[in-house]
N, C-alpha and C positions, 0 to 999 in steps of 0.2 A: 132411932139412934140419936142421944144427942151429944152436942161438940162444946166440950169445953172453950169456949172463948176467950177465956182468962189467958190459957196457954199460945193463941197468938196474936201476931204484932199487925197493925192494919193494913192494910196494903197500900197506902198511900201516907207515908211517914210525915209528921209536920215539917212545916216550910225549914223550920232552923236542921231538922238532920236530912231534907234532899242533898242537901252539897255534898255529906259523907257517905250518903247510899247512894248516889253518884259515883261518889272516888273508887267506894267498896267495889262497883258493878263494876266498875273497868277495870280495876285489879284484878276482880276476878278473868277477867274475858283474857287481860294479859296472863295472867297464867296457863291457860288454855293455851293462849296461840304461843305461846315461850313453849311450851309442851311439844306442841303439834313441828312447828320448828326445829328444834332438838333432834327429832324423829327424821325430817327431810334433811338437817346437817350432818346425820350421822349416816343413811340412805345412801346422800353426796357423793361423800367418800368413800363408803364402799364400793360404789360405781367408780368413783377418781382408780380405785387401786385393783380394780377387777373382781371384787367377791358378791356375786349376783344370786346363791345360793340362799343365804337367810337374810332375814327383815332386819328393821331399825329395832325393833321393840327386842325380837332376837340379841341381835348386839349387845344392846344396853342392858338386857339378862344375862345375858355373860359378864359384862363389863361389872357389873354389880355383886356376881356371886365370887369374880375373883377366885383367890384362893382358897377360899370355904369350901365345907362340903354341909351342904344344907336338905331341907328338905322342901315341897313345895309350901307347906304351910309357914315353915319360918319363912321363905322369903315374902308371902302377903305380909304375914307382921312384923317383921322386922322394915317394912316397906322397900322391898329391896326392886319391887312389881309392880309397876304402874302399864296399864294396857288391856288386851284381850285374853282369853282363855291361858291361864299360867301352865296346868297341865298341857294343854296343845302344841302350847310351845317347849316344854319341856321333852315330850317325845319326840318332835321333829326335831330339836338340838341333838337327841340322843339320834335319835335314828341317823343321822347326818354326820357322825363321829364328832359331835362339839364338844358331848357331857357323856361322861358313863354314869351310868346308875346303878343302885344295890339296894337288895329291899334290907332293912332295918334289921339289927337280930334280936329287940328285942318288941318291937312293935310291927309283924310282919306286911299288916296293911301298909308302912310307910315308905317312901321311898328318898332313898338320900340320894344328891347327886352331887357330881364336882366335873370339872373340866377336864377334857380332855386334853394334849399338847394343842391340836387344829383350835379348841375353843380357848386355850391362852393365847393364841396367834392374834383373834380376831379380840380378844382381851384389850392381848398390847396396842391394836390400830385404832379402838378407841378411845384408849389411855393419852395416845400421842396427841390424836385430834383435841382432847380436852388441853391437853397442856397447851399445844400450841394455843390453842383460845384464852386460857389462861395470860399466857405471855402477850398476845395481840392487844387484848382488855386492859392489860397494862401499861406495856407498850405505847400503844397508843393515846395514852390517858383516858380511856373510857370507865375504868371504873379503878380506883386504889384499894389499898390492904383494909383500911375504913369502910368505902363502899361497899365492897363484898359482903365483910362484918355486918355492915348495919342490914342489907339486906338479908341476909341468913335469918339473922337475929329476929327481924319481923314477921317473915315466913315461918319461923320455929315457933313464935307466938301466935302464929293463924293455926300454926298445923295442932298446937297444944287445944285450942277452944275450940277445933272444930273437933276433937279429940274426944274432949270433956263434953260437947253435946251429944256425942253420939253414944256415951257410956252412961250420961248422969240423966238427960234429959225423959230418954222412953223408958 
């Protein structure tokens, strides 16, 4: 078999772009651990307020599907899903009275779900948490109406080319 070359980049970048595959690498790493964090602030609180029952990744699938009633494929692309096994978690949320579910009338393989009252309870707890961070962040002058923006904006520019490599490239 052989390997196109043309198609990639050396592995050792010339000296003028280390600096930015440098920057690049530790952005990436921080998003990772901004991830993995998220997941132990929102854990936190659940323990802060006694609901021991479902996970962080749990939560934030609820927190996400809101008032929808979706299915599991819309929520991978719509990226509503970041984590482990979406189905897995999807029945333990049902099994749990979080989310009812109903198969589809008109695609019977599929299964739609929405929230149950108990899965808007834990909705609204992580709805609060975010605000309140919202307000701290500003608050406290750690990030303004600007900063947020610009950082969005950049991340929406990572998320579009990592997007486009993955559609245009193979």
């Amino acid at each position: 078999m052989e390997i196109d070359m043309s198609l990639h980049t050396p592995l050792s970048p010339p000296a003028s772009d280390q600096g930015f595959m440098s920057a690049y690498l530790d952005a990436l790493s921080l998003v990772e651990r901004l991830h993995r964090l998220l997941l132990d602030v929102i854990k936190d609180e659940f323990e802060r307020v006694g609901v021991i029952e479902i996970n962080a990744v749990q939560a934030l699938l609820l927190f996400n599907i809101g008032d929808n009633e979706v299915t599991a494929g819309e929520l991978k692309t719509r990226g509503y899903y970041q984590g482990s096994n979406v189905s897995y978690n999807l029945k333990k949320l049902v099994d749990m009275g979080y989310m009812h579910h109903q198969r589809c009338e008109i695609d019977r393989r599929s299964v739609r779900v929405r929230l149950t009252p108990k899965g808007k309870e834990i909705r609204d707890v992580v709805a609060g948490l975010f605000a309140r961070h919202a307000e701290g962040l500003r608050g406290k002058g750690v990030l303004g109406a600007d900063g947020i923006d610009q950082i969005a904006a950049a991340l929406r520019r990572v998320e579009r080319y990592w997007s486009d490599q993955i559609r245009y490239i193979y």
